[in-house]
DOFILUM-890357 format. One record per residue (C-alpha): x, y, z; residue in one letter. Coordinates in pm, 1 decimal. Example, Ala and Ser with C-alpha at 12.3 -4.5 7.8 and 13.67 -1.06 7.14 Angstrom:
2
+----------+----------+----------+------+
|       px |       py |       pz | code |
+----------+----------+----------+------+
|   1230.0 |   -450.0 |    780.0 |    A |
|   1367.0 |   -106.0 |    714.0 |    S |
+----------+----------+----------+------+
//
This chain:
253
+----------+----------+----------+------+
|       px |       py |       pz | code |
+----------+----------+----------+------+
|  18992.0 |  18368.7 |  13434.9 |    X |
|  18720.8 |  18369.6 |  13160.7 |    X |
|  18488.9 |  18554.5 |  13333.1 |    X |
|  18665.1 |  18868.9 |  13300.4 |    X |
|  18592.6 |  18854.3 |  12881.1 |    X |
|  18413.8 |  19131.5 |  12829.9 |    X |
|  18399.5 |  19316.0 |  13147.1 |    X |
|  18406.6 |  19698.7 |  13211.0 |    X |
|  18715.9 |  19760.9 |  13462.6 |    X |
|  18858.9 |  20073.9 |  13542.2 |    X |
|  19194.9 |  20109.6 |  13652.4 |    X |
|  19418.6 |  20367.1 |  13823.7 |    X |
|  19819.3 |  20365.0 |  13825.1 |    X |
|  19811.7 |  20213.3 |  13492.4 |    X |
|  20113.7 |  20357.3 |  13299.0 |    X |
|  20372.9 |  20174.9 |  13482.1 |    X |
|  20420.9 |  19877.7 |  13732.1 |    X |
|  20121.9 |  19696.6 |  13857.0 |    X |
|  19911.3 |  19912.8 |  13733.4 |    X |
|  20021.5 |  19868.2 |  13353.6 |    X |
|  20112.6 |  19490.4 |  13468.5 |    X |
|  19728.0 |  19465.8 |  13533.6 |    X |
|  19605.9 |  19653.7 |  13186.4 |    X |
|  19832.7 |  19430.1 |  12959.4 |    X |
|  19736.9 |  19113.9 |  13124.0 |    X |
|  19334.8 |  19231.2 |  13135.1 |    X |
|  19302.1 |  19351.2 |  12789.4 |    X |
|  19501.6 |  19019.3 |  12689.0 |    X |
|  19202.2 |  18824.7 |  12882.9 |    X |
|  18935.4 |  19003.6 |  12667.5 |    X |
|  18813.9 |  19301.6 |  12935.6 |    X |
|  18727.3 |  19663.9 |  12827.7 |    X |
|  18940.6 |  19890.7 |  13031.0 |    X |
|  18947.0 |  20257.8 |  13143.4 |    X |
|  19315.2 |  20358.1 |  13249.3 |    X |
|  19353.1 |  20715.3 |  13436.7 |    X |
|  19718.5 |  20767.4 |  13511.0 |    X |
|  19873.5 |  21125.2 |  13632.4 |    X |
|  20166.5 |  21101.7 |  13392.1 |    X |
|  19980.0 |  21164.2 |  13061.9 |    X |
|  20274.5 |  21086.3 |  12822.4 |    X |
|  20336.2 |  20701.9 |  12951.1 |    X |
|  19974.3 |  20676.7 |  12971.3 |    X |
|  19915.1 |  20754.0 |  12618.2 |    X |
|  20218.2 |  20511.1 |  12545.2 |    X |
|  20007.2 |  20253.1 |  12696.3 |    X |
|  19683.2 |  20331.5 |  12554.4 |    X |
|  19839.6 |  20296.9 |  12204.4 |    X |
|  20007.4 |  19968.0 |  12308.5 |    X |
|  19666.5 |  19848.6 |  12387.4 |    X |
|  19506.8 |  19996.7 |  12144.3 |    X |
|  19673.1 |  19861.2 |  11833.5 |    X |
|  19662.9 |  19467.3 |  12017.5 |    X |
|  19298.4 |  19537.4 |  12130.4 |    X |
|  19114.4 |  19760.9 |  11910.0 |    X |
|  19009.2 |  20140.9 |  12014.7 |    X |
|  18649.4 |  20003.3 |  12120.9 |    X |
|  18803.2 |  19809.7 |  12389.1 |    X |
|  19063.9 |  20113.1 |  12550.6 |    X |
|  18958.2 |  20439.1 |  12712.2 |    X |
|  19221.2 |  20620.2 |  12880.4 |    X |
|  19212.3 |  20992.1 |  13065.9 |    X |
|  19516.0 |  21181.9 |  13229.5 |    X |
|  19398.2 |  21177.8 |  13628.7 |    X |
|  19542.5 |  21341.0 |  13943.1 |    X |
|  19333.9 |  21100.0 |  14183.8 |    X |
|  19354.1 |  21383.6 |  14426.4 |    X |
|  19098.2 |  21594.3 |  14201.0 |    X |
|  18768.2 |  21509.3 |  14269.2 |    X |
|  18614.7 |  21621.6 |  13959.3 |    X |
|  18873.9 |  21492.9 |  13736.6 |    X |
|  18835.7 |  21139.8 |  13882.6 |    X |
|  18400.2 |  21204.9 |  13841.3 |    X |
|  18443.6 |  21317.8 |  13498.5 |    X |
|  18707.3 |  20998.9 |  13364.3 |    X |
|  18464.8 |  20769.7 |  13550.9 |    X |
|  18146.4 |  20937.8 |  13376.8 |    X |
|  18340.5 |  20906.2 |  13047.8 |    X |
|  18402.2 |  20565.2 |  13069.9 |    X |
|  18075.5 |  20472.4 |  13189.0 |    X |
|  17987.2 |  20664.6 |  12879.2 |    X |
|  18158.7 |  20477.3 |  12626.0 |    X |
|  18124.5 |  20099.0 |  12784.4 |    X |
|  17851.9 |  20148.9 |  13002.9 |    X |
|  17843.5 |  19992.2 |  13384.0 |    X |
|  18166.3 |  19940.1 |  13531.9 |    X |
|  18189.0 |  19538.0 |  13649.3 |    X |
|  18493.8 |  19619.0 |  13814.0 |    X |
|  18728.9 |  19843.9 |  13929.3 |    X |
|  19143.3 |  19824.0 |  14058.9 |    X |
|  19308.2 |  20117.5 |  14230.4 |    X |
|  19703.7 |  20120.4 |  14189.2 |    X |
|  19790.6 |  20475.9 |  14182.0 |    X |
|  20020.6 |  20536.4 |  14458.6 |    X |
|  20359.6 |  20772.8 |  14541.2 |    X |
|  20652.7 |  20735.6 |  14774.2 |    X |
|  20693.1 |  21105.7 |  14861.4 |    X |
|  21047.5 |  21317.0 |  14851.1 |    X |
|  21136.9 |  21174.6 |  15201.8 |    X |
|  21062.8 |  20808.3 |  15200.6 |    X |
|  21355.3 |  20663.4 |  15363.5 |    X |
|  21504.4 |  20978.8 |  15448.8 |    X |
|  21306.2 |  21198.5 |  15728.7 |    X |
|  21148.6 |  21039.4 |  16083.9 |    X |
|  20858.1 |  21148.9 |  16179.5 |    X |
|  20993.1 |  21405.4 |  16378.7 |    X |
|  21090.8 |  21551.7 |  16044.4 |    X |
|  20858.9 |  21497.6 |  15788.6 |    X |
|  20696.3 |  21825.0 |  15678.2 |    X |
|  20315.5 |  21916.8 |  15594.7 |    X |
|  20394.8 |  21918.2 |  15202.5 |    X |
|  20516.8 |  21562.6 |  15193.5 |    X |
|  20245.0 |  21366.0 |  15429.6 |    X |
|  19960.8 |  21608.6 |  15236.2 |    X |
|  20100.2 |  21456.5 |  14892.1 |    X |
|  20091.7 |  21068.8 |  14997.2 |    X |
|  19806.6 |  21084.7 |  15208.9 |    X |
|  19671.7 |  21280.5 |  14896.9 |    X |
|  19752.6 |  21002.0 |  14601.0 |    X |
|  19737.0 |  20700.0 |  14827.3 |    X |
|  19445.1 |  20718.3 |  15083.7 |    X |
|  19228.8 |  21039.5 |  14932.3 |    X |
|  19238.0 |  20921.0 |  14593.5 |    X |
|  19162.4 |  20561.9 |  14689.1 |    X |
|  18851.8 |  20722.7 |  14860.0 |    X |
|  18808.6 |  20950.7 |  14594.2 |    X |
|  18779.6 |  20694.5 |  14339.9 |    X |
|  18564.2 |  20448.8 |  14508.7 |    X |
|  18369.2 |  20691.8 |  14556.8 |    X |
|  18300.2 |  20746.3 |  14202.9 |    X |
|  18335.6 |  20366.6 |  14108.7 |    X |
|  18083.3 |  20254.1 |  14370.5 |    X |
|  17739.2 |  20383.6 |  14231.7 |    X |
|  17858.8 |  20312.8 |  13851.4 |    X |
|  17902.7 |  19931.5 |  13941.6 |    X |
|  17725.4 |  19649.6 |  13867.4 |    X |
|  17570.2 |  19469.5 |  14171.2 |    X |
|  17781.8 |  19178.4 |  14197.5 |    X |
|  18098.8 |  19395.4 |  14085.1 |    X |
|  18488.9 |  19418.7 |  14235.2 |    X |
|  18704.1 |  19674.1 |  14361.9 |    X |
|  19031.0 |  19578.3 |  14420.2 |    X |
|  19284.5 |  19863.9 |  14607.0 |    X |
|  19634.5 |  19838.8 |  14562.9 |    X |
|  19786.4 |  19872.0 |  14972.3 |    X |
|  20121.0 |  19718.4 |  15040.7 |    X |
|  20262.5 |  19528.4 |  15319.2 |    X |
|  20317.4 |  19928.7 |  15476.1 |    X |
|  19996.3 |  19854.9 |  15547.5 |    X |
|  19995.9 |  19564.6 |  15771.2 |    X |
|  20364.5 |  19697.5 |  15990.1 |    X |
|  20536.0 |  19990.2 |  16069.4 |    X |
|  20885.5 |  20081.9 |  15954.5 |    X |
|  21106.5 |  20385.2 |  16056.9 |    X |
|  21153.2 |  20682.6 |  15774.5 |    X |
|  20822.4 |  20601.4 |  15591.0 |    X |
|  20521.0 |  20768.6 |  15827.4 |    X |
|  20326.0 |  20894.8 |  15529.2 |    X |
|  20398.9 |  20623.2 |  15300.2 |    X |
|  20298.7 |  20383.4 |  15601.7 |    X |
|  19991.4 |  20565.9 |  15708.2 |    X |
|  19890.3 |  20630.0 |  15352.3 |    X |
|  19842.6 |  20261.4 |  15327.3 |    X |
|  19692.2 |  20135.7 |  15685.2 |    X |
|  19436.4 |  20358.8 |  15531.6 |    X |
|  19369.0 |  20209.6 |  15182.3 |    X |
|  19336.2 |  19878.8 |  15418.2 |    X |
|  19105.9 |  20065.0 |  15629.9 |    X |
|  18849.5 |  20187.4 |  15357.4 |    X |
|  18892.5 |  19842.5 |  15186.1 |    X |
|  18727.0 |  19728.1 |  15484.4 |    X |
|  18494.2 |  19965.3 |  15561.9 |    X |
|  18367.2 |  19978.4 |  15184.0 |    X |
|  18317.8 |  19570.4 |  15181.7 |    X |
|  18067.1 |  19608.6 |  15492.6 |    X |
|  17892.2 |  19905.1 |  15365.8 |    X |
|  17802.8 |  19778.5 |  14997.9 |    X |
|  17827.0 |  19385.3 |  15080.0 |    X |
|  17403.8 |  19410.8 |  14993.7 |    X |
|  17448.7 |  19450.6 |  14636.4 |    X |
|  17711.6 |  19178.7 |  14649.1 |    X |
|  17985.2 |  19416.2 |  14574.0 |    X |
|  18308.8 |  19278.5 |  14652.7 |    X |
|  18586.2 |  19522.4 |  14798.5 |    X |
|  18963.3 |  19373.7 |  14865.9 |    X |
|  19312.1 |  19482.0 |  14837.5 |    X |
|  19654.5 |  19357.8 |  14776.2 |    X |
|  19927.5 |  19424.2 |  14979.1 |    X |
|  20272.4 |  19403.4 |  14788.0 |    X |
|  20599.2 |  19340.6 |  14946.6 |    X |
|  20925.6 |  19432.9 |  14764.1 |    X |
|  20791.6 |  19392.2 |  14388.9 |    X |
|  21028.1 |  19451.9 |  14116.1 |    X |
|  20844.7 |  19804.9 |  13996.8 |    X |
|  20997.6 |  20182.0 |  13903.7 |    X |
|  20839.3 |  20253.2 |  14275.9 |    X |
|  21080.1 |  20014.1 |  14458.9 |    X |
|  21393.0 |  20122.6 |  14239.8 |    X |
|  21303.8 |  20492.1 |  14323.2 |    X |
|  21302.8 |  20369.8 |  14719.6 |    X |
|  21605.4 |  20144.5 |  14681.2 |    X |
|  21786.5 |  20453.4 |  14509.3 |    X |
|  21735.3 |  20661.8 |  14827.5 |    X |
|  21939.1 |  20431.2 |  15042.5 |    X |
|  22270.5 |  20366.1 |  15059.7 |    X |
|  22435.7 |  20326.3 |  14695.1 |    X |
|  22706.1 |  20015.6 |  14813.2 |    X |
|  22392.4 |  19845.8 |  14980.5 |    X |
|  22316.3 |  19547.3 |  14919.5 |    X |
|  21925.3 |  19504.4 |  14925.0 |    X |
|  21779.2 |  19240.3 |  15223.2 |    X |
|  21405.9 |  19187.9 |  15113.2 |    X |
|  21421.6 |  18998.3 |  15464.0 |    X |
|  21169.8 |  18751.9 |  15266.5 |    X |
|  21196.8 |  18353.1 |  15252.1 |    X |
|  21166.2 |  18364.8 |  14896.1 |    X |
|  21442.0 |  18556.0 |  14816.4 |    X |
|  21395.1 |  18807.2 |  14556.0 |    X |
|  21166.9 |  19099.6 |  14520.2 |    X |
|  20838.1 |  18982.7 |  14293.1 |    X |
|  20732.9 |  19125.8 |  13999.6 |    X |
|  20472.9 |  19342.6 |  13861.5 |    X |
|  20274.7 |  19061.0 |  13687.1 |    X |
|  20266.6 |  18854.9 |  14001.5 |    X |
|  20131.3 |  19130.1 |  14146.4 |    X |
|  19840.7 |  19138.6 |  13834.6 |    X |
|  19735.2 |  18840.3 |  13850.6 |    X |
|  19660.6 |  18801.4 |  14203.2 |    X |
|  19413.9 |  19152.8 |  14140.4 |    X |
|  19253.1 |  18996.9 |  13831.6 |    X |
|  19214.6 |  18697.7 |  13985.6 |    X |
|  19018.0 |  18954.0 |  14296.5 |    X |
|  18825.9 |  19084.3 |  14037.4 |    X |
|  18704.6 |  18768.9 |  13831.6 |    X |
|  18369.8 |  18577.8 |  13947.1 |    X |
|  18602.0 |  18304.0 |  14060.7 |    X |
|  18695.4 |  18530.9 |  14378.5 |    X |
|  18280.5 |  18566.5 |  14441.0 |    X |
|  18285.0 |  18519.7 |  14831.4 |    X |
|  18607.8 |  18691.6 |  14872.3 |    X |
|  18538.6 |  19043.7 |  15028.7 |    X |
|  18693.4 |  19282.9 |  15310.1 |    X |
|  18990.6 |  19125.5 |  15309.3 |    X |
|  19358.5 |  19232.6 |  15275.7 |    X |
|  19609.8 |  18955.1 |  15069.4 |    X |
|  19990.3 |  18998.7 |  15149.0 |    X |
|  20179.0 |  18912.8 |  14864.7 |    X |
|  20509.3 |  18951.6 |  14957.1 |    X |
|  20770.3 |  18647.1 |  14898.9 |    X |
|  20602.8 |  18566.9 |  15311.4 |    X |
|  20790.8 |  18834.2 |  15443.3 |    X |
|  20507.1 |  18928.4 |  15691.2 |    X |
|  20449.5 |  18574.2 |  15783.0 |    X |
+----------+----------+----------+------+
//
């Protein structure tokens, strides 16, 4: 992992789970980061977390609705600004909705699928599509998916969709900009111990018992989670690209 000392990464989703999993462990491995989170307060928490272990020359952080277009250009141009050419970028903004686990598809109204498609697939897009000309040839993007976006479950159509779709551009991005020997992957976390899964967990029965219906029984964490997208974005992973890594306790296997 010592190629990542020094590099330029900017990542979304990083005031809580993976995302802030990934910050801690990369600015504890010696990379300059960019954080954009929606939630401004915990971002700021983070920022001075970093900050005081790190050094201010080494954080830049920017409140970000990865819907907005121009917010995600401008916290992109910023942080170009400050460290100059990104090396590498990770994408781990993502929402449930209000009616994960609750509504069918019969049911699920415009307002809900607009929001997750929104965060999860149009700001994936969104960002890459600020990240991509502001890379380094020979840079990483790695998007945060989630096994939703390998199999289909029942109550989750946006969540579900939202996330065949970050596979999707993955994909599509790796062929497009495999000439400058950009690499483009994504993870695809299964149950993974995060604020996220304890929001979708609370939706569901209160005397259920969980069934991760994985052979490693228990849901993963956060930092598992980081280090498999650091590893994505280190020169180590260098003829790793288009592809889609299930890390999920084998629970799609």
């Amino acid at each position: 992992m010592n190629s990542i000392k020094g590099k330029v990464i900017a990542l979304t989703g990083a005031a809580s789970g993976i995302g802030r999993a990934t910050a801690v462990q990369l600015a504890s491995l010696g990379a300059r980061l960019s954080l954009a989170d929606a939630n401004a307060k915990l971002l700021s928490e983070v920022e001075a977390e970093l900050t005081a272990a790190h050094g201010a020359a080494n954080i830049h952080a920017q409140a970000v609705d990865v819907r907005d277009s121009a917010a995600v250009n401008a916290w992109i141009d910023a942080a170009v600004a400050k460290f100059g050419p990104l090396d590498g970028a990770a994408n781990a903004a993502g929402v449930l909705g209000t009616q994960q686990n609750v509504a069918t598809m019969a049911e699920i109204d415009d307002q809900d699928w607009e929001f997750v498609m929104g965060v999860n697939a149009g700001g994936v897009m969104k960002c890459m599509r600020a990240q991509i000309p502001k890379l380094r040839d020979g840079g990483s993007i790695v998007n945060v998916a989630s096994v939703a976006g390998l199999v289909g479950l029942p109550h989750a159509a946006a969540y579900h969709a939202s996330k065949h779709a970050v596979c999707g551009l993955t994909k599509v991005a790796a062929k497009e900009f495999g000439a400058r020997n950009l690499r483009v992957n994504a993870v695809a976390p299964g149950p993974i111990e995060t604020p996220l899964l304890r929001d979708a967990l609370g939706r569901l029965d209160a005397n259920a018992t969980p069934n991760f219906s994985t052979p490693i029984q228990r849901a993963g964490t956060a930092d598992e989670v980081a280090s498999l997208i650091i590893f994505l974005l280190t020169d180590e992973s260098r003829y790793i690209s288009g592809s889609v890594f299930p890390i999920d306790g084998g629970m799609t296997c």
